[in-house]
mmCIF file of the N, C-alpha and C atoms, coordinates in Angstrom:
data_MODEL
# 
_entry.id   MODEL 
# 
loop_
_atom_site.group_PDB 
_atom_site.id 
_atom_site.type_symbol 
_atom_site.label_atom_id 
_atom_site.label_alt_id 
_atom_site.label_comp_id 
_atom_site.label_asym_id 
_atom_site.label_entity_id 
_atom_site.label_seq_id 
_atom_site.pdbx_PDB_ins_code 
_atom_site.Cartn_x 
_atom_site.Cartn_y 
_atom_site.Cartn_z 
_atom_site.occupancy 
_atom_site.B_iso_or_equiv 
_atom_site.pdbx_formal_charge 
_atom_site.auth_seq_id 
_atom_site.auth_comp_id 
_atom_site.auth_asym_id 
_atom_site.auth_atom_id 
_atom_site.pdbx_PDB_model_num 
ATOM 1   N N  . UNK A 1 1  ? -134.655 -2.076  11.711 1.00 0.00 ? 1  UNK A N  1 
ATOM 2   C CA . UNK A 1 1  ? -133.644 -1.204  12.255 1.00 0.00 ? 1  UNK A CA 1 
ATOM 3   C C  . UNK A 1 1  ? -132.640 -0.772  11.189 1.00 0.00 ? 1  UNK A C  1 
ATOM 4   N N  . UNK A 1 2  ? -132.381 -1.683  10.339 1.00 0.00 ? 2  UNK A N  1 
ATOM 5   C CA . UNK A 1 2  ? -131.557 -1.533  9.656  1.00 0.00 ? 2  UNK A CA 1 
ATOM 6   C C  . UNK A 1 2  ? -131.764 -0.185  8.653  1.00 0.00 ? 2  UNK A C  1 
ATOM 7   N N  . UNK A 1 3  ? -133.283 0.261   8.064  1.00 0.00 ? 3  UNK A N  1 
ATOM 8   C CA . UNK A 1 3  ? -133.743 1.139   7.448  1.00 0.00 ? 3  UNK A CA 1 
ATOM 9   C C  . UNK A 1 3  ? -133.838 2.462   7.858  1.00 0.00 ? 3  UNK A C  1 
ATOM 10  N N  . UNK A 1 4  ? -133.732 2.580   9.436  1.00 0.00 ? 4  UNK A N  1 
ATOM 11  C CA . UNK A 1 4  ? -133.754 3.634   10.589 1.00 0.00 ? 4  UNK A CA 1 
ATOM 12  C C  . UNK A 1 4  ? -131.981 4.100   10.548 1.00 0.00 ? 4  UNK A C  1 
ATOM 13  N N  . UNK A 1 5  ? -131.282 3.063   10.860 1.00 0.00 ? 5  UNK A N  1 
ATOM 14  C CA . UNK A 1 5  ? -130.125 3.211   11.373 1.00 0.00 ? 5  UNK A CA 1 
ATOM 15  C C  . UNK A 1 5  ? -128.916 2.625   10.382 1.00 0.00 ? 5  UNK A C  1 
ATOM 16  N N  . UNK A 1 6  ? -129.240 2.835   9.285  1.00 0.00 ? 6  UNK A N  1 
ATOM 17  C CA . UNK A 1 6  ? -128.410 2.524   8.155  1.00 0.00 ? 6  UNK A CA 1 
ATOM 18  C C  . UNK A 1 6  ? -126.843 2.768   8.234  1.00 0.00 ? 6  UNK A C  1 
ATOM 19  N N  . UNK A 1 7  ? -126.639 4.605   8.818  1.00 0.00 ? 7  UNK A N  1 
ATOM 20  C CA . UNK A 1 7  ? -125.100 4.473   8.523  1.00 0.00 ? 7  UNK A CA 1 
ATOM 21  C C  . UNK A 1 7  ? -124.367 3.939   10.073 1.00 0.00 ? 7  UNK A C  1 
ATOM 22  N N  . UNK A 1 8  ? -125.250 3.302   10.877 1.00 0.00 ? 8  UNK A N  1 
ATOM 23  C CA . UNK A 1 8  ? -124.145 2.777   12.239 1.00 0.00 ? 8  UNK A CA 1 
ATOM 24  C C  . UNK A 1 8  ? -124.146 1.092   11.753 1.00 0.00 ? 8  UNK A C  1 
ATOM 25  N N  . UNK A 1 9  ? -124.748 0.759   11.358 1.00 0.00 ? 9  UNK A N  1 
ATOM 26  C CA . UNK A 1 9  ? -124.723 -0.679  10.639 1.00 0.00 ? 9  UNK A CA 1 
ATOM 27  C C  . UNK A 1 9  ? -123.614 -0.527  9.616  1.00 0.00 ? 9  UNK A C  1 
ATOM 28  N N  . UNK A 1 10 ? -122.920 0.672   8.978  1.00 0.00 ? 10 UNK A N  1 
ATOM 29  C CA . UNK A 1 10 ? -122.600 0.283   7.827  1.00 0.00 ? 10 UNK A CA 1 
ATOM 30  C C  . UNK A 1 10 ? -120.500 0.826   8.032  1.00 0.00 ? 10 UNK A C  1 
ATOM 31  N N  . UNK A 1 11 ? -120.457 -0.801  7.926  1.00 0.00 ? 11 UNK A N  1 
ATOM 32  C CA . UNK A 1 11 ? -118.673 -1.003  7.983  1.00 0.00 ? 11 UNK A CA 1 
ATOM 33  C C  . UNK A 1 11 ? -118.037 0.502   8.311  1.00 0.00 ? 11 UNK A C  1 
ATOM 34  N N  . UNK A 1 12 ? -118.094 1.246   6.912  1.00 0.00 ? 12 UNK A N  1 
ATOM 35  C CA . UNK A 1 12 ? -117.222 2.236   6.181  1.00 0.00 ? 12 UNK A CA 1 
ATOM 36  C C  . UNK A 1 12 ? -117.915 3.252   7.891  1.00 0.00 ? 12 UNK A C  1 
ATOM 37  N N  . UNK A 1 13 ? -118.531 3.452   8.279  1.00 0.00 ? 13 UNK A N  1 
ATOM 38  C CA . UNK A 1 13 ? -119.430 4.225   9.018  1.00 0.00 ? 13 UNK A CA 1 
ATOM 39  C C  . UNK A 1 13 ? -118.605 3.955   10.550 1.00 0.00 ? 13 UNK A C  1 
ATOM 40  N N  . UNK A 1 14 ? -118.765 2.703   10.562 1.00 0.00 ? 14 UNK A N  1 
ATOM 41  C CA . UNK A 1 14 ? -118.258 2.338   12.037 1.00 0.00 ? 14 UNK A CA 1 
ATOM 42  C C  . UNK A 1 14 ? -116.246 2.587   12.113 1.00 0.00 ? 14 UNK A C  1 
ATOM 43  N N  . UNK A 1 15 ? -116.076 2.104   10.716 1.00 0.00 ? 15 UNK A N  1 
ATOM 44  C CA . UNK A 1 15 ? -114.212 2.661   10.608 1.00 0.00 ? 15 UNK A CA 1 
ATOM 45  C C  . UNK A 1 15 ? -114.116 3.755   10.863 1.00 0.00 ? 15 UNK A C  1 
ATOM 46  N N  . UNK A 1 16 ? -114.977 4.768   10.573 1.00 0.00 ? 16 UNK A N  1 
ATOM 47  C CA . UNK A 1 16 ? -114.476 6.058   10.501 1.00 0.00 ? 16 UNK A CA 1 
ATOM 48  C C  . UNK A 1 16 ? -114.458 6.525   12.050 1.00 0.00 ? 16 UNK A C  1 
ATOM 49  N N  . UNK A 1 17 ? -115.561 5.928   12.511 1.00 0.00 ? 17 UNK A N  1 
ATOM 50  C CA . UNK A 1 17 ? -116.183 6.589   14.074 1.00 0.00 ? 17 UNK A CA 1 
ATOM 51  C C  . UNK A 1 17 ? -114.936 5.806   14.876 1.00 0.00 ? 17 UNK A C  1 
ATOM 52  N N  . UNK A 1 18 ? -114.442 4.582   14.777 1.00 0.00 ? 18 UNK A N  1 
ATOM 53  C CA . UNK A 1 18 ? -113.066 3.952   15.145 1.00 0.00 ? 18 UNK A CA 1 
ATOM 54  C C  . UNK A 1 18 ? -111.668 5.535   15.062 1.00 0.00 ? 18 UNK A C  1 
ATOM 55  N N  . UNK A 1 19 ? -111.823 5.167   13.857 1.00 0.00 ? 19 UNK A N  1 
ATOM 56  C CA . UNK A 1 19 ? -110.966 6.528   13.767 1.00 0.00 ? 19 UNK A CA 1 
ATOM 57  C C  . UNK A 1 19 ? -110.765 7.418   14.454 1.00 0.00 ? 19 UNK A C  1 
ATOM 58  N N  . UNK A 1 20 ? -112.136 8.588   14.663 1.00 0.00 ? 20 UNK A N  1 
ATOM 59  C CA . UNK A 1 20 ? -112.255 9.712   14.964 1.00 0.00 ? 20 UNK A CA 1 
ATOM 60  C C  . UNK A 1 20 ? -112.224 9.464   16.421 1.00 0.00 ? 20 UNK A C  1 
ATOM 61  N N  . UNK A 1 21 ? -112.432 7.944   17.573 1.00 0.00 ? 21 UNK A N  1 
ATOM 62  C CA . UNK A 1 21 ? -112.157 7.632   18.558 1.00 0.00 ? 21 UNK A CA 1 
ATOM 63  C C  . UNK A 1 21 ? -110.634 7.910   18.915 1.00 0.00 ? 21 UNK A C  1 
ATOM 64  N N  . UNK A 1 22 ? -109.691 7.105   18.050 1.00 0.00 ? 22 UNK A N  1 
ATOM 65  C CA . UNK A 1 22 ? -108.589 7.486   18.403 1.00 0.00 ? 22 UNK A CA 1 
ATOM 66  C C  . UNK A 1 22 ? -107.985 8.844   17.971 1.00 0.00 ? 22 UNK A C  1 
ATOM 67  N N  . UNK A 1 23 ? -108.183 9.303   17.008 1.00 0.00 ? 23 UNK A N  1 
ATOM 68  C CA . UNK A 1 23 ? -108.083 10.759  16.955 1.00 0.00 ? 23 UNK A CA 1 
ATOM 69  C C  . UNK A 1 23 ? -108.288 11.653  18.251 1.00 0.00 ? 23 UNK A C  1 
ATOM 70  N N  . UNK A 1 24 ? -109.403 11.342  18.889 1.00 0.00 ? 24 UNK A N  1 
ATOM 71  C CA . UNK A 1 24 ? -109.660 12.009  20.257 1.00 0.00 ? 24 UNK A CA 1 
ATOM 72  C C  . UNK A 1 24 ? -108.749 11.384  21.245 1.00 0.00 ? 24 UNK A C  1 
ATOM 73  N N  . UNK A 1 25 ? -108.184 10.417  21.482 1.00 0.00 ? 25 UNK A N  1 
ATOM 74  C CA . UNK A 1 25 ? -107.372 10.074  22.420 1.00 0.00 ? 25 UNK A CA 1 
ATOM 75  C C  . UNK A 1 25 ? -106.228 10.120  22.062 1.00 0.00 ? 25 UNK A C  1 
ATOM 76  N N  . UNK A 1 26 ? -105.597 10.263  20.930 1.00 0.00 ? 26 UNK A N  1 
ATOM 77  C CA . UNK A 1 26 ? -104.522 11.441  20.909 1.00 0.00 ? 26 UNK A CA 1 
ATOM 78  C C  . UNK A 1 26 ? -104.600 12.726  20.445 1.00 0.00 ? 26 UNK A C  1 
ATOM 79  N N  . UNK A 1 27 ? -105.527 13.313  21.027 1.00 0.00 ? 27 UNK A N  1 
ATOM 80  C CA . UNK A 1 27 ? -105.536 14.931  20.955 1.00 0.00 ? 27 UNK A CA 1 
ATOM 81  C C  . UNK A 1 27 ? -105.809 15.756  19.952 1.00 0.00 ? 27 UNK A C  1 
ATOM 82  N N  . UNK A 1 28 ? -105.952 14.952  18.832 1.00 0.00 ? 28 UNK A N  1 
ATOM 83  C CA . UNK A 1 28 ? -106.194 15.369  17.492 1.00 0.00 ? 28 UNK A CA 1 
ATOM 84  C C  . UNK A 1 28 ? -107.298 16.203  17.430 1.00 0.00 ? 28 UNK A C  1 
ATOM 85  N N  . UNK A 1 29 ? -108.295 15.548  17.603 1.00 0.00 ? 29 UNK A N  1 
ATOM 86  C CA . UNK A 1 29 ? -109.827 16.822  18.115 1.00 0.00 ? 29 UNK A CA 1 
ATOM 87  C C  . UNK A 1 29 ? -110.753 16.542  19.075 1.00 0.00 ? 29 UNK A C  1 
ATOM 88  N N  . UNK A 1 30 ? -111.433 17.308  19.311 1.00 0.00 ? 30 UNK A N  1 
ATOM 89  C CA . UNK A 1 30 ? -111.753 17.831  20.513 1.00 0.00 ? 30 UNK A CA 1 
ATOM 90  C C  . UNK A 1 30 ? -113.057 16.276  20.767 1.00 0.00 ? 30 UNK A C  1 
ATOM 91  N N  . UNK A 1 31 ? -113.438 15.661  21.717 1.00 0.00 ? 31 UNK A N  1 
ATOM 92  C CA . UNK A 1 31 ? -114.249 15.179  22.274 1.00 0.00 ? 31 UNK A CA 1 
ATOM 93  C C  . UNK A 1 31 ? -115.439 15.575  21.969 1.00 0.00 ? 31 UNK A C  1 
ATOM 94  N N  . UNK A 1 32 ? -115.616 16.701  22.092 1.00 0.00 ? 32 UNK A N  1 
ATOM 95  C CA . UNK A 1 32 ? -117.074 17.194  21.977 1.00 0.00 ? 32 UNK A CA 1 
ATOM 96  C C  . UNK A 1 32 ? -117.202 17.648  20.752 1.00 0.00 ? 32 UNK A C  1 
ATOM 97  N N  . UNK A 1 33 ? -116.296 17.765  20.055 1.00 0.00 ? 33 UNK A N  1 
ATOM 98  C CA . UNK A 1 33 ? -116.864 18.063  18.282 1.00 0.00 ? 33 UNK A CA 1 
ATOM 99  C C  . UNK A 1 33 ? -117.072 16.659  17.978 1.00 0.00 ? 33 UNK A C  1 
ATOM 100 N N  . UNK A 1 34 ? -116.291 15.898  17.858 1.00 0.00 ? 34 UNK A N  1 
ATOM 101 C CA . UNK A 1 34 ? -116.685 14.774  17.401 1.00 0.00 ? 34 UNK A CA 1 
ATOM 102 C C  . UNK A 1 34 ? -117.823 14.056  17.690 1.00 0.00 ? 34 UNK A C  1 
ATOM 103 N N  . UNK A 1 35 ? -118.786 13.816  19.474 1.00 0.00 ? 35 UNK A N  1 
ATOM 104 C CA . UNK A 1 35 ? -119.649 13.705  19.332 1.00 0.00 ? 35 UNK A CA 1 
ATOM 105 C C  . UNK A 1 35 ? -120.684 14.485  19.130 1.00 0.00 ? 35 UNK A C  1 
ATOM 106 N N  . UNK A 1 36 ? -120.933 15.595  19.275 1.00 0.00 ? 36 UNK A N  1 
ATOM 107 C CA . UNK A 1 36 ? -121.678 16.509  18.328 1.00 0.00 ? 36 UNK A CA 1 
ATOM 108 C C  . UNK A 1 36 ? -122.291 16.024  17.106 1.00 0.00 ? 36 UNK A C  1 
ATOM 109 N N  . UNK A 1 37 ? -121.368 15.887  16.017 1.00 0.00 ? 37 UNK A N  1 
ATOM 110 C CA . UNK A 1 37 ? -120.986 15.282  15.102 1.00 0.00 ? 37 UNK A CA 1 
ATOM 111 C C  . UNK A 1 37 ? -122.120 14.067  15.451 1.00 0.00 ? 37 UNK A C  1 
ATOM 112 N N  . UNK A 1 38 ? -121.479 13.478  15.604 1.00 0.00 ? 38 UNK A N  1 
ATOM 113 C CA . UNK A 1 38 ? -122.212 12.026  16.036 1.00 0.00 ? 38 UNK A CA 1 
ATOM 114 C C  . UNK A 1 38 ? -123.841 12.181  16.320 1.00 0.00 ? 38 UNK A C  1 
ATOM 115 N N  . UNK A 1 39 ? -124.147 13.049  17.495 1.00 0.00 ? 39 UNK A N  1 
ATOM 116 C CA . UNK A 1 39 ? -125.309 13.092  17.646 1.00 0.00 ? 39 UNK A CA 1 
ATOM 117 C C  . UNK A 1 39 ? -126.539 13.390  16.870 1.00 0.00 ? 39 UNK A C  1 
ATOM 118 N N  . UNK A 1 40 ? -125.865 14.623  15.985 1.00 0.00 ? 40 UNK A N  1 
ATOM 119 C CA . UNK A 1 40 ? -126.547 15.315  15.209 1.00 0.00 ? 40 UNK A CA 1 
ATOM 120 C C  . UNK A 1 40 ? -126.805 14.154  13.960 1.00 0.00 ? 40 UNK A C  1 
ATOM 121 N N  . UNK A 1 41 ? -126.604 13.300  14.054 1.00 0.00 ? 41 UNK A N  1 
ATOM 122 C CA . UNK A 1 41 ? -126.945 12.234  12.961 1.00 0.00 ? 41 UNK A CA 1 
ATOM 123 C C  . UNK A 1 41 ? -127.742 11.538  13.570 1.00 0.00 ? 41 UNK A C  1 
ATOM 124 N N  . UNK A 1 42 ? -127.127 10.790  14.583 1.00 0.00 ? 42 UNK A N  1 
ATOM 125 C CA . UNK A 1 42 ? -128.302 10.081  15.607 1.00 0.00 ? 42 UNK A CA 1 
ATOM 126 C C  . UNK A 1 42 ? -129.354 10.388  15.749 1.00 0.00 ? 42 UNK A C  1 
ATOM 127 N N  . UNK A 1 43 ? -129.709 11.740  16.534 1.00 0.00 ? 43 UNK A N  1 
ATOM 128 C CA . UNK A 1 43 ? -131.032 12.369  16.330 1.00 0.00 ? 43 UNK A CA 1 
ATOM 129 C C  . UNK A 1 43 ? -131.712 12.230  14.803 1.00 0.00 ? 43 UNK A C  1 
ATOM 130 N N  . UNK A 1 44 ? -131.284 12.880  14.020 1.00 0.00 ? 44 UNK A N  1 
ATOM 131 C CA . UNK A 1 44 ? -132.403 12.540  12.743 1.00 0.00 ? 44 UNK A CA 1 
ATOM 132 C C  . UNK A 1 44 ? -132.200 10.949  12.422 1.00 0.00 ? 44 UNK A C  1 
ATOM 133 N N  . UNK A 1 45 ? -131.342 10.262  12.541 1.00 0.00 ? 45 UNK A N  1 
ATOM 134 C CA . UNK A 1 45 ? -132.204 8.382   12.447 1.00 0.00 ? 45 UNK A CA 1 
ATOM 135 C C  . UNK A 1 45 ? -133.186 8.135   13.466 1.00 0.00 ? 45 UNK A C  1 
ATOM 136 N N  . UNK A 1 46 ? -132.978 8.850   14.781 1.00 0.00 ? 46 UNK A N  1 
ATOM 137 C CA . UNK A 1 46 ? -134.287 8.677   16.064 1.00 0.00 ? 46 UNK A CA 1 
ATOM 138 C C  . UNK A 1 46 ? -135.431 9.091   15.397 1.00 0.00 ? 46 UNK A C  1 
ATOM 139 N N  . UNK A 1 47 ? -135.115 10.235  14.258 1.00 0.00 ? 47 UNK A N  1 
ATOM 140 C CA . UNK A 1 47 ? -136.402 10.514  14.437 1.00 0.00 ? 47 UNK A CA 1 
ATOM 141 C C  . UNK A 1 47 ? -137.216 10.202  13.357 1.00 0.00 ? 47 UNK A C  1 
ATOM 142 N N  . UNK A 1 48 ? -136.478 9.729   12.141 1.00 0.00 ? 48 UNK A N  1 
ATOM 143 C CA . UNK A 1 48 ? -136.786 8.646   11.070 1.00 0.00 ? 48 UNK A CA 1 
ATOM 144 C C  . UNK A 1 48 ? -137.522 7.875   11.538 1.00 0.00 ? 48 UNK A C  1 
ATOM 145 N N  . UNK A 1 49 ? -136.761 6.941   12.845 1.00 0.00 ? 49 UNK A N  1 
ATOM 146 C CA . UNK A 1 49 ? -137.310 5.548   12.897 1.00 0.00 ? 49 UNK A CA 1 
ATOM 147 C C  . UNK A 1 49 ? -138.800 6.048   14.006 1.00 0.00 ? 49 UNK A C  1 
ATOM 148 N N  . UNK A 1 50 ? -138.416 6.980   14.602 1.00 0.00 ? 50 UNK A N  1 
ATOM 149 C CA . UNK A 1 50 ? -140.217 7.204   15.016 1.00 0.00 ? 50 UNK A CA 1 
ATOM 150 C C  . UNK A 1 50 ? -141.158 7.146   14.585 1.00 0.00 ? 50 UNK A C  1 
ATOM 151 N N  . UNK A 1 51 ? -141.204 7.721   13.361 1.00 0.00 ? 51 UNK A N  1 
ATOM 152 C CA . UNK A 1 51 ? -142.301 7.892   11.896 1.00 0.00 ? 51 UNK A CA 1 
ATOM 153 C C  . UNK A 1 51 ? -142.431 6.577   11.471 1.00 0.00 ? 51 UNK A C  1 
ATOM 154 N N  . UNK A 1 52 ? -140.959 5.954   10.654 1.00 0.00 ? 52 UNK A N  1 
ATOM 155 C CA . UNK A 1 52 ? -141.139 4.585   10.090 1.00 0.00 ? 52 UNK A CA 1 
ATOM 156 C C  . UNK A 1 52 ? -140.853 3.445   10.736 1.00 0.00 ? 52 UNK A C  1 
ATOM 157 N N  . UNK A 1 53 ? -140.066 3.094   11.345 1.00 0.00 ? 53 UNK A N  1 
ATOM 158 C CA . UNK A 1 53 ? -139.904 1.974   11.867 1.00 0.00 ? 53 UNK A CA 1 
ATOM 159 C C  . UNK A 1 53 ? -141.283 1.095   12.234 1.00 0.00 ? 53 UNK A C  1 
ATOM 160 N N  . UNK A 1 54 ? -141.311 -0.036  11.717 1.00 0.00 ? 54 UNK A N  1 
ATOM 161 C CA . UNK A 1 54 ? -142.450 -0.948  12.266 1.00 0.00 ? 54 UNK A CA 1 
ATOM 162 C C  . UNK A 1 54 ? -142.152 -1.267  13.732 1.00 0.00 ? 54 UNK A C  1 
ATOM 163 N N  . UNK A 1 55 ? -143.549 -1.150  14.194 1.00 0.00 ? 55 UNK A N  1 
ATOM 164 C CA . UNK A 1 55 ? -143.102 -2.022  15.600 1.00 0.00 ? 55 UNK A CA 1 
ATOM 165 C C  . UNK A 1 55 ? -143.768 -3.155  15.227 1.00 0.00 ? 55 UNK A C  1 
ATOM 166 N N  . UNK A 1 56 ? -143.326 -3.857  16.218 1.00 0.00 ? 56 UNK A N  1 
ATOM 167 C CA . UNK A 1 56 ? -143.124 -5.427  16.195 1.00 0.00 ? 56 UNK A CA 1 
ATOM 168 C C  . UNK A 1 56 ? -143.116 -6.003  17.879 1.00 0.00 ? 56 UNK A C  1 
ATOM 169 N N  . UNK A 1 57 ? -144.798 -6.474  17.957 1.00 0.00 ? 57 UNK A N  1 
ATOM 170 C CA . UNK A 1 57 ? -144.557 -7.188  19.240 1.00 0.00 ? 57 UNK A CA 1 
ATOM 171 C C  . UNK A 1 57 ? -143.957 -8.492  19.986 1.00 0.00 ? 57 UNK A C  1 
ATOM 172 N N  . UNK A 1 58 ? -143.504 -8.664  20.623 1.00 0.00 ? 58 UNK A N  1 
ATOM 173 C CA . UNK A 1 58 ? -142.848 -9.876  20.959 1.00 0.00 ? 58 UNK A CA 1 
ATOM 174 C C  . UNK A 1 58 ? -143.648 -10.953 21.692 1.00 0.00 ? 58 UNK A C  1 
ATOM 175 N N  . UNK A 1 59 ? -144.090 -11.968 20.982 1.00 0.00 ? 59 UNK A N  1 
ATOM 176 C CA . UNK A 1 59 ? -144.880 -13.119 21.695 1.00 0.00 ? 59 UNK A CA 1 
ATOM 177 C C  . UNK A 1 59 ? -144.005 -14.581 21.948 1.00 0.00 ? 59 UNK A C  1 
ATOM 178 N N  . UNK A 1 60 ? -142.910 -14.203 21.480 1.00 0.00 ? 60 UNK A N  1 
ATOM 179 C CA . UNK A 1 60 ? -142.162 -15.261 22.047 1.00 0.00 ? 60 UNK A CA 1 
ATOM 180 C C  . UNK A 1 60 ? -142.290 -16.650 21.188 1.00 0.00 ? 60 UNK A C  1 
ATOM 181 N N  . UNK A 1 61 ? -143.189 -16.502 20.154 1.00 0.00 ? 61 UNK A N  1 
ATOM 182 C CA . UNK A 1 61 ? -143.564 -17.623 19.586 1.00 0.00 ? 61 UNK A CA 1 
ATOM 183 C C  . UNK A 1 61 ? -142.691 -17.666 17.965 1.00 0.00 ? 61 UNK A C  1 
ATOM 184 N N  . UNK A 1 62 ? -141.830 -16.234 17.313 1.00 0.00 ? 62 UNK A N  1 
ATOM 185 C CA . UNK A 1 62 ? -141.280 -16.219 16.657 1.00 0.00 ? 62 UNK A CA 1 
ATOM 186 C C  . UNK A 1 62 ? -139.655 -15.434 16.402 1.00 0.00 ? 62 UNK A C  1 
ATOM 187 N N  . UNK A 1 63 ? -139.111 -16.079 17.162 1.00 0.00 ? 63 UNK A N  1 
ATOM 188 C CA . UNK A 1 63 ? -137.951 -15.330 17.396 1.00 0.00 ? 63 UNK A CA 1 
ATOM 189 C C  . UNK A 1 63 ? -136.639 -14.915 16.176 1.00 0.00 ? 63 UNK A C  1 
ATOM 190 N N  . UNK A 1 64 ? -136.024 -13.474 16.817 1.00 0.00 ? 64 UNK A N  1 
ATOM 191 C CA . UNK A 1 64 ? -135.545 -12.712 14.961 1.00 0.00 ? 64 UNK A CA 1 
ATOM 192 C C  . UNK A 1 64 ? -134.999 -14.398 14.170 1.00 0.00 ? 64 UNK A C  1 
ATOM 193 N N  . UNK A 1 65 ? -134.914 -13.978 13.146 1.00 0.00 ? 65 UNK A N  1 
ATOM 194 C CA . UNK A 1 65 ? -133.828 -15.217 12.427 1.00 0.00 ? 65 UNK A CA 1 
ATOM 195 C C  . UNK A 1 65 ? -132.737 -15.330 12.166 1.00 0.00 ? 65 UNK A C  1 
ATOM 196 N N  . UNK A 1 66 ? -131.932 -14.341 13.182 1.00 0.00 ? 66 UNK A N  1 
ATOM 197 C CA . UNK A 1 66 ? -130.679 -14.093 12.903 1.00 0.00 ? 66 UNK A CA 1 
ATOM 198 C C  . UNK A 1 66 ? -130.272 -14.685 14.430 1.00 0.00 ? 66 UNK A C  1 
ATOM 199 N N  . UNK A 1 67 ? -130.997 -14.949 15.118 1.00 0.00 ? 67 UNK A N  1 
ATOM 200 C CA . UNK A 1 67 ? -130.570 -15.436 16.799 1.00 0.00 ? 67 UNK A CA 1 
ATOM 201 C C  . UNK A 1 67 ? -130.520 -16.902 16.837 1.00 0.00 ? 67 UNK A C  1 
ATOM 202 N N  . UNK A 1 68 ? -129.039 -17.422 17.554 1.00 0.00 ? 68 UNK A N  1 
ATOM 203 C CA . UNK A 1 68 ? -129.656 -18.685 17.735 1.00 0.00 ? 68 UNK A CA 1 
ATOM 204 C C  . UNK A 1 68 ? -130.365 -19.222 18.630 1.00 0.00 ? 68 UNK A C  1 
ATOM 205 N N  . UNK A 1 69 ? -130.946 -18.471 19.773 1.00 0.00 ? 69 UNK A N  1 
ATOM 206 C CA . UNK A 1 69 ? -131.862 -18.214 20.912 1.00 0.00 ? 69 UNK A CA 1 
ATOM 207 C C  . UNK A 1 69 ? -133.064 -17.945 20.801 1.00 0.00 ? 69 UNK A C  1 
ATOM 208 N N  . UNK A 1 70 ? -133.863 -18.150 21.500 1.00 0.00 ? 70 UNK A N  1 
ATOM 209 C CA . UNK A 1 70 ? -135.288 -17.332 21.526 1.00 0.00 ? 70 UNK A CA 1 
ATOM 210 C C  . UNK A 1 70 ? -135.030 -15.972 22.310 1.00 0.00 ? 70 UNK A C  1 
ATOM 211 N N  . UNK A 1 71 ? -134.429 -14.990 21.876 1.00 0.00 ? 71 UNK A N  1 
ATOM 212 C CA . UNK A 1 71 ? -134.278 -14.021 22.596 1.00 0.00 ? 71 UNK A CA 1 
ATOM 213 C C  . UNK A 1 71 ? -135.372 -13.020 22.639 1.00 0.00 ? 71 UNK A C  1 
ATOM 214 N N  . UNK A 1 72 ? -136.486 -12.886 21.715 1.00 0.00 ? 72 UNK A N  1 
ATOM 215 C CA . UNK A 1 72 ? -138.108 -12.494 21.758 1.00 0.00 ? 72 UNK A CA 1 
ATOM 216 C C  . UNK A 1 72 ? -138.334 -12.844 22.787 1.00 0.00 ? 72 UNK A C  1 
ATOM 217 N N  . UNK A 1 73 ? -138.474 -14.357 23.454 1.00 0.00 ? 73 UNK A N  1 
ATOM 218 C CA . UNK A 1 73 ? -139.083 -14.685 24.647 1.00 0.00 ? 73 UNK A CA 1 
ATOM 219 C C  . UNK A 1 73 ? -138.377 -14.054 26.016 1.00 0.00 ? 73 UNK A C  1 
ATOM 220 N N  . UNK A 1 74 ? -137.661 -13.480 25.744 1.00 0.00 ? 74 UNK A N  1 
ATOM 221 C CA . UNK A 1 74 ? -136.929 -12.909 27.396 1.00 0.00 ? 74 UNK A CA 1 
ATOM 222 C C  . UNK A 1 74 ? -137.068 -11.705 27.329 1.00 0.00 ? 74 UNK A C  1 
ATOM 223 N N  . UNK A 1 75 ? -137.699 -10.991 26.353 1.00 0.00 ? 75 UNK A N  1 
ATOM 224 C CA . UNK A 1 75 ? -138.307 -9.871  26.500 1.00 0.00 ? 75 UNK A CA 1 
ATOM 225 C C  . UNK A 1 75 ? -139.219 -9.800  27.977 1.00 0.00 ? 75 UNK A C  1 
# 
């Protein structure tokens, strides 16, 4: 995911979108430019990760290594 969706993973990425949140709730700009904005990025990582992203089935027998759960298995 991380290779698909690089700039929502990435700090500097998520401050700014913080930002441009409150910017919209005080009036600064418009709601819909900003997600616009937003989307139009989203869409081309969707459609990155269509092409590349590995899939990866879940058998429950190796769960991510970042969980302290078996959260594979409740798939």
């Amino acid at each position: 995911m991380l290779e698909s969706f690089a700039d929502i993973f990435d700090v500097r990425y998520t401050a700014r979108m913080e930002d441009q949140l409150d910017d919209i709730e005080e009036g600064k700009i418009d709601w819909r430019e900003a997600m616009g904005e937003f989307y139009e990025r989203f869409t081309k990582d969707l459609e990155t990760a269509e092409t590349q992203m590995t899939k990866r089935q879940a058998d429950g027998k190796n769960p991510p290594t970042c969980c302290a759960t078996n959260a594979v298995s409740r798939w």
